[in-house]
C-alpha positions as CSV (number, residue, x, y, z in Angstrom):
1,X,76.5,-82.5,73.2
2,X,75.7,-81.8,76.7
3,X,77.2,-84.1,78.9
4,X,74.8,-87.1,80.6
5,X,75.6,-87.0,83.7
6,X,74.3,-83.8,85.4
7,X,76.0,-82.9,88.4
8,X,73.8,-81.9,91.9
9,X,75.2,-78.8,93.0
10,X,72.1,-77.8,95.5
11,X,69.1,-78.7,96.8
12,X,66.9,-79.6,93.9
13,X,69.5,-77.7,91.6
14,X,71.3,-80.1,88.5
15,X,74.0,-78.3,86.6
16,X,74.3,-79.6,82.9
17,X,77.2,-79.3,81.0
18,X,75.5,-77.9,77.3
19,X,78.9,-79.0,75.2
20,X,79.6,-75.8,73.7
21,X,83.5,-76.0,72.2
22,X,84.8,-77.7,75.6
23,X,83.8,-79.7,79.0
24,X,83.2,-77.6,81.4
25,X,82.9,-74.3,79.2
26,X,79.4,-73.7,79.6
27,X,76.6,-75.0,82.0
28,X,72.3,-74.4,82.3
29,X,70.8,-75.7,85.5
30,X,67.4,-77.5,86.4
31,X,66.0,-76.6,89.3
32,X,63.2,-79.1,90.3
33,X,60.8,-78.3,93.2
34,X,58.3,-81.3,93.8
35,X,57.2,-82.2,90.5
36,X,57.8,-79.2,89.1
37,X,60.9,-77.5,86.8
38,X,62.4,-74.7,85.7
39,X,65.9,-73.9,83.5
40,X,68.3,-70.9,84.2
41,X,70.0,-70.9,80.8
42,X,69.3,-73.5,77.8
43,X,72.9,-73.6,76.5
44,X,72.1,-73.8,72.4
45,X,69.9,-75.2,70.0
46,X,71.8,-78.2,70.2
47,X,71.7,-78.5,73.8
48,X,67.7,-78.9,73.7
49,X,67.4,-82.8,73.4
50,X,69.8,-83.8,76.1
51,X,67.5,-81.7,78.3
52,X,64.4,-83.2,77.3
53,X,65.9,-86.1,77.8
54,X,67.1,-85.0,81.0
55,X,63.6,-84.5,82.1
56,X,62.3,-88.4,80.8
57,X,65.0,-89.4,82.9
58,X,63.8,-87.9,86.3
59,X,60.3,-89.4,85.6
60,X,59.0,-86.2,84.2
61,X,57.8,-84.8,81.4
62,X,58.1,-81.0,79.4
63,X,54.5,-80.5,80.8
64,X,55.8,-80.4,83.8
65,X,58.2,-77.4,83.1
66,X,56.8,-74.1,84.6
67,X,59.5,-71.3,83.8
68,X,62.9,-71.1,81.3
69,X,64.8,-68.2,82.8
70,X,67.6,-67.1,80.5
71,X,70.0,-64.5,82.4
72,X,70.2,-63.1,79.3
73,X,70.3,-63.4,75.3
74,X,74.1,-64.1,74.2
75,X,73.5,-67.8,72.6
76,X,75.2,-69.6,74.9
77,X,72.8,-68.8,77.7
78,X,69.3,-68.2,75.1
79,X,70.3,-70.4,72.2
80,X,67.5,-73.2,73.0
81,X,64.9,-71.0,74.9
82,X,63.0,-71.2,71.4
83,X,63.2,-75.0,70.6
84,X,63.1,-75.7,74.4
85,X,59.7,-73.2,74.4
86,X,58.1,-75.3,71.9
87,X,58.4,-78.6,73.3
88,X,57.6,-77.7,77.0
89,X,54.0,-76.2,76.1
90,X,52.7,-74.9,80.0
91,X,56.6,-73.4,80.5
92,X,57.0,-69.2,80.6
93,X,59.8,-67.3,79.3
94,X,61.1,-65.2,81.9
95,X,63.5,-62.6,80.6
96,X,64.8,-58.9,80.6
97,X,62.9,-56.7,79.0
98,X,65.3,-55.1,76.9
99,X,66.1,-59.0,75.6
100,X,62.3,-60.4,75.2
101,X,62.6,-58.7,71.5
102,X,65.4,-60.8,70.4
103,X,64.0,-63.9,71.5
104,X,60.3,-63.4,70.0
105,X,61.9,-62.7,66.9
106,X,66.0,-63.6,66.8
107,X,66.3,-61.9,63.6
108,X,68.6,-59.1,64.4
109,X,70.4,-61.3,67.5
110,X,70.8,-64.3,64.7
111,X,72.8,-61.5,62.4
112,X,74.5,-60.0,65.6
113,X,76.0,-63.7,66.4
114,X,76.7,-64.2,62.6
115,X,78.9,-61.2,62.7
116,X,80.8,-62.1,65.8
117,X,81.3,-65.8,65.3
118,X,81.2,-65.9,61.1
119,X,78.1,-67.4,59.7
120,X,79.3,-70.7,59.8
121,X,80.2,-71.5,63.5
122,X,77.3,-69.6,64.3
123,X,75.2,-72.8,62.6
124,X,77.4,-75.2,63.4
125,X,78.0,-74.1,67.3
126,X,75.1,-73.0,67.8
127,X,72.4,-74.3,65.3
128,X,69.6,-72.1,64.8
129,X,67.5,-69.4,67.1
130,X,63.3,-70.3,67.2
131,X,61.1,-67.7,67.5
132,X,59.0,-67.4,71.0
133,X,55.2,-66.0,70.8
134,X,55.4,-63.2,72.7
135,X,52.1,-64.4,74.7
136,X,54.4,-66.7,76.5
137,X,56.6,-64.6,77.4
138,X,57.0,-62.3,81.3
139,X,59.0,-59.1,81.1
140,X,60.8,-59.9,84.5
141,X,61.0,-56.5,86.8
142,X,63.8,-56.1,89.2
143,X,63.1,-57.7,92.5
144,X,60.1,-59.7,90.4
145,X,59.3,-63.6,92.6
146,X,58.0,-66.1,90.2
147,X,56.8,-69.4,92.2
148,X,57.7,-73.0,91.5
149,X,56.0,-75.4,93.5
150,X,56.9,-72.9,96.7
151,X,60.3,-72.4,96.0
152,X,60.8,-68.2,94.9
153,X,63.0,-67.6,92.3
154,X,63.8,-63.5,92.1
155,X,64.9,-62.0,89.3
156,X,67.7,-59.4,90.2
157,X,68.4,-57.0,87.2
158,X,71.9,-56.8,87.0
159,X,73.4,-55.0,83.8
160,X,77.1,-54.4,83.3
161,X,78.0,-57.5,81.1
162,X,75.0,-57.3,78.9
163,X,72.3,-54.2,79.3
164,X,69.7,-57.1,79.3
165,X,71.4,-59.2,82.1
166,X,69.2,-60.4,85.1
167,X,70.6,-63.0,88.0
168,X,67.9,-65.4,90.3
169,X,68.4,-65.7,93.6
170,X,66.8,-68.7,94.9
171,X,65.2,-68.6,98.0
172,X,65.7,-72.4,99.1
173,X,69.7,-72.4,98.8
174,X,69.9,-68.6,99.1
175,X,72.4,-69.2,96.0
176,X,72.3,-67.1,93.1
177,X,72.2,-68.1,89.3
178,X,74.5,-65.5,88.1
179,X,75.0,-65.7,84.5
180,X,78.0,-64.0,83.6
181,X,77.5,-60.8,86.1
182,X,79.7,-63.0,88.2
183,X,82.7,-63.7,85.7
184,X,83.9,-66.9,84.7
185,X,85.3,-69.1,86.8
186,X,86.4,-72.6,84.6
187,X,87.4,-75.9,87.3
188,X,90.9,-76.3,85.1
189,X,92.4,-73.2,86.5
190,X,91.2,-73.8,90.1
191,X,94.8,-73.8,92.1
192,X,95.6,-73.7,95.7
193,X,95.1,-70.2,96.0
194,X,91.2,-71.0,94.9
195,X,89.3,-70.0,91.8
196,X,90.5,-67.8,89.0
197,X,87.5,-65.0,88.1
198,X,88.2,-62.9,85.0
199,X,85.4,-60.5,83.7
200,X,84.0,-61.4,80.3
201,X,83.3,-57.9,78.2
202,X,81.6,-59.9,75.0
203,X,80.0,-57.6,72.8
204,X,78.1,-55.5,73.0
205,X,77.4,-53.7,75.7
206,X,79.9,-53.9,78.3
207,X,80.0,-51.4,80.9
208,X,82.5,-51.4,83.7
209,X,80.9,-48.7,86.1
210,X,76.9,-50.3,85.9
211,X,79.1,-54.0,86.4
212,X,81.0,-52.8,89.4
213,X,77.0,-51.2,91.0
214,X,75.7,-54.8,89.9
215,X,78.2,-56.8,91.8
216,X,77.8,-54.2,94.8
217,X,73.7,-55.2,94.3
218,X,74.4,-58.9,94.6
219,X,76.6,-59.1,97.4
220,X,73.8,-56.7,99.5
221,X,71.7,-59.6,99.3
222,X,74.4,-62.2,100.8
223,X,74.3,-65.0,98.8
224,X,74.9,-68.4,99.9
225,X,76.7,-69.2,96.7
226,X,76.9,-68.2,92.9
227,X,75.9,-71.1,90.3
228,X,78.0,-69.7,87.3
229,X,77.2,-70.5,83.5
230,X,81.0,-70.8,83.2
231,X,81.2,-72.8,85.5
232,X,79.4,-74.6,88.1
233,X,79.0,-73.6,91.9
234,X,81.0,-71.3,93.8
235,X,81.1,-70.9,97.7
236,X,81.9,-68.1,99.2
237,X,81.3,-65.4,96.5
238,X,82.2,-62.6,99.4
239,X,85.9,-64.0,99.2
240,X,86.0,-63.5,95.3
241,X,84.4,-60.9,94.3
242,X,87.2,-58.2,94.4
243,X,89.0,-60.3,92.2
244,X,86.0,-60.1,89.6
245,X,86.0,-56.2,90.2
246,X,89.7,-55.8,89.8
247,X,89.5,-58.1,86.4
248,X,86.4,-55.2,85.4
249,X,88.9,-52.6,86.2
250,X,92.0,-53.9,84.6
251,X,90.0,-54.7,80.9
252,X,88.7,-51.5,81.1
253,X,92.0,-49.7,81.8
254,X,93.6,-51.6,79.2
255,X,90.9,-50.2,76.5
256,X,91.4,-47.1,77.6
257,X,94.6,-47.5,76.3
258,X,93.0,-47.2,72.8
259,X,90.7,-44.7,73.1
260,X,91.1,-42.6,70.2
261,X,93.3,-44.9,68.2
262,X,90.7,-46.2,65.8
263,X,93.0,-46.9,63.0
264,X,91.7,-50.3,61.5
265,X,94.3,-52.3,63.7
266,X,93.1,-51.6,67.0
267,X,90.9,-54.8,67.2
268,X,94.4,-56.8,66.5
269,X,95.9,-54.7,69.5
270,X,93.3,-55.0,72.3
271,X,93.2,-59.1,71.2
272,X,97.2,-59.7,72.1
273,X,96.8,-56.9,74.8
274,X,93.6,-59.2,76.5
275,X,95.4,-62.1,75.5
276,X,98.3,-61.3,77.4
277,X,96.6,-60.0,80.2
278,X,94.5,-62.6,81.0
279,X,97.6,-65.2,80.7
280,X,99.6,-63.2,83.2
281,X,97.1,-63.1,85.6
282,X,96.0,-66.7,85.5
283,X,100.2,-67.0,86.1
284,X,100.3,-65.1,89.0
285,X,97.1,-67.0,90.0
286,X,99.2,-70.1,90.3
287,X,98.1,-72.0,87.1
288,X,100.8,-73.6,85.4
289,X,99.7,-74.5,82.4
290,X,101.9,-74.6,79.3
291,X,101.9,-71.2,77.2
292,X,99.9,-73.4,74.4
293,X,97.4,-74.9,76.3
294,X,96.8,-71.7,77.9
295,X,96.3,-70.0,75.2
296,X,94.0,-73.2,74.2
297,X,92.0,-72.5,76.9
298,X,91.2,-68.5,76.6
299,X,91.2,-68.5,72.9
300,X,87.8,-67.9,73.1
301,X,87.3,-65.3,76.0
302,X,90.4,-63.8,74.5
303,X,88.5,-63.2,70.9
304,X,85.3,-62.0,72.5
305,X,86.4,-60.1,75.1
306,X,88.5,-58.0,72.6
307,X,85.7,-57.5,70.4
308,X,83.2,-56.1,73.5
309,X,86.3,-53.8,74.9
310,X,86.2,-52.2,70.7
311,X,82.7,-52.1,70.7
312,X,82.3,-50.3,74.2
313,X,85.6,-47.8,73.1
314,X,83.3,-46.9,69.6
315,X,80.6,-46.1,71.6
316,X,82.1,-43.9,73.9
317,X,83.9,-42.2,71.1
318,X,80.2,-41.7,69.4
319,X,79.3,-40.1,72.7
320,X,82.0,-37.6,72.8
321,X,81.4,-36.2,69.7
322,X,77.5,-36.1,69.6
């Protein structure tokens, strides 16, 4: 369950832990502005109470919700846009328009997730996917403002990670809600030499050269700071940044690898191939962590990564031979 004690990262700006496998895995943030709130990110179905809860707390109510902002569809951003829809009856949904499909009706993302995950996590990690009436719902266009209570939040469409990824730059922090265009950064492997940023390439559309023109996007605009979904705030995003392009470059380079070599153990490959990767770099990072609990900790990245790098070598193989 998320975790009830959201942490103030910004002006006006909570970040909630959602509880998905870990602490500190996965985060959704409130932004309030006077009496009025919007989400960036739901976390899952099973997030949707603690944030309801969330808003009682402040002194609020759902009514008072104006806009829930997914960056983009994978469940652990979208999960609860439909059960957090239904409750907060004045709220929008602002999304991609190559994602609003799945959310007004999650059929086809419910069996996408099923696949990846196996259908039982998939319920039991992430509980179920509610529909959205499409009527609620804004088709966000690049550079689009939406207003809350005076505070601008601009959606910045920034594919790469996902073809239906959008950021929000927020114009009272000058921060930027970056989903997972901005890699994941988790507090345990934070060492002297800073934050550790890896790329995550989940399924299924990773792309490596539109990722590299979406980080070059971002950084035009100068952000303040990035509020991650994995996790929490970081400063300085100029300082970082070529590490998250180098980590682009290096998965990619190690698919590459594979191209070609689709022989029904390829997936095994690429798994140890990320799995080693991403341990040796978090090693020469400084984190010093035993080769267990390591592997603990990226089990999941590991797993998911692999399966985008496949996906993203099938479809260029497609490509060559149409």
């Amino acid at each position: 369950m998320p975790t009830a004690h959201p942490e103030t990262i910004a002006e006006g700006i909570l970040c909630i832990d959602t509880g998905l496998y870990r602490p500190g895995l996965a985060a959704c943030y409130l932004v309030r502005s006077a009496d009025r709130l919007a989400f960036v990110d739901t976390g899952t179905e099973h997030s949707v109470p603690a944030l309801l809860a969330l808003i009682e707390r402040l002194g609020l109510s759902p009514e008072h919700v104006d806009y829930v902002i997914p960056t983009h569809v994978h469940l652990d951003h979208a999960g609860g846009a439909g059960a957090l829809m239904a409750a907060c009856p004045n709220a929008r949904l602002v999304v991609h328009p190559k994602g609003a499909p799945h959310l007004i009706d999650p059929a086809r993302l419910i069996a996408g997730a099923s696949a990846v995950y196996g259908a039982e996590a998939f319920k039991r990690d992430f509980g179920g996917l509610q529909p959205i009436a499409a009527e609620r719902v804004i088709l966000a266009e690049d550079g689009q403002s939406f207003d809350l209570a005076g505070r601008r939040l601009t959606f910045i469409d920034t594919p790469g990670h996902a073809n239906h990824h959008g950021c929000i730059l927020d114009s009272l922090t000058g921060g930027l809600f970056s989903g997972d265009t901005f890699g994941i950064s988790y507090r345990e492997f934070d060492t002297d030499a800073g934050p550790w940023l890896y790329a995550p390439t989940t399924p299924v559309a990773f792309d490596p050269d539109l990722w590299l023109a979406s980080l070059d996007k971002l950084m035009a605009l100068k952000p303040s700071a990035v509020y991650l979904t994995h996790y929490g705030r970081l400063d300085a995003p100029e300082r970082h940044v070529e590490r998250l392009r180098q980590s682009i470059r290096d998965l990619a380079a190690l698919a590459l690898v594979e191209e070609g070599r689709d022989d029904g153990a390829r997936g095994a490959r690429l798994r140890a191939a990320v799995g080693a990767h991403l341990a040796a770099s978090a090693r020469a990072h400084g984190v010093e962590y035993d080769e267990a609990r390591l592997g603990e900790l990226l089990a999941v990245d590991t797993e998911l990564n692999a399966q985008g790098l496949e996906v993203w070598l099938k479809r260029r193989e497609k490509a060559a031979t149409a």
